[in-house]
N, C-alpha and C positions, 0 to 999 in steps of 0.2 A: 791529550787527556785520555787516559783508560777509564773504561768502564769495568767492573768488576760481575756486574750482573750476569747470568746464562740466561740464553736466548729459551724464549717459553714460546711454545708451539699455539697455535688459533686453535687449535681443538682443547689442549690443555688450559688455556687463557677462559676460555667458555664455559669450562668444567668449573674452576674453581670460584670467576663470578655467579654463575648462575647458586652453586653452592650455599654464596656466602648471600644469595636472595630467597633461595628456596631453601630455611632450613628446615633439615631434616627429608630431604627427597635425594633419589639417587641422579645423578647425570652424567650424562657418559657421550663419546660419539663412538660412530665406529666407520670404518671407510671397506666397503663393502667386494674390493678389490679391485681388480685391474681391468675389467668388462666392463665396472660401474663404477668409476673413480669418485664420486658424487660423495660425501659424506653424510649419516644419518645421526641426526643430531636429538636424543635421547633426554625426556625429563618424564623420571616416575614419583610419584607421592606415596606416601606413606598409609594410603587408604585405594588402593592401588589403581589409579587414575593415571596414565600416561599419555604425552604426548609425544610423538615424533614425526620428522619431516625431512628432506633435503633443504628447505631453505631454513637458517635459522635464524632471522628475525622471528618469521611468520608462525617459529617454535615457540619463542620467548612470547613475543605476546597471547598466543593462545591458553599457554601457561600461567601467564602474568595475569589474565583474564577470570580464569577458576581462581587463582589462588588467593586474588583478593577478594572476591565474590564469595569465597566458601569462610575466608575468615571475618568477615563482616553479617555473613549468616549464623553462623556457628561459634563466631568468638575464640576457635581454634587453627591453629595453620591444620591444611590434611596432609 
């Protein structure tokens, strides 16, 4: 059996769910190069609140934590 699909990278995978959770915020990682091969795992809003970190669970939920907090106070995502 072939598969047709192209292989999608853990960083780009990350990029485009977090995306498709936080809309309207930027996400991105970036790998900080070859000293510090650890990647920084990137989530900005649109009221310019940012979180980052090396681990990205502990991204997403800090994330996930404002974002629903702000849209249950405000009744808008930030």
């Amino acid at each position: 059996m072939a598969y047709t699909m192209t292989a999608m990278h853990e960083h780009d995978l990350f990029v485009k769910q977090m995306e498709g959770y936080f809309p309207g915020a930027k996400v991105w990682t970036e790998v900080r190069g070859w000293e510090d091969p650890r990647p920084m795992y990137v989530i900005a809003f649109r009221n310019g609140m940012t979180f980052q970190g090396d681990c990205k669970h502990k991204t997403i939920l800090d994330a996930k934590i404002y974002f629903e907090a702000t849209l249950k106070l405000t009744g808008e995502a930030p």
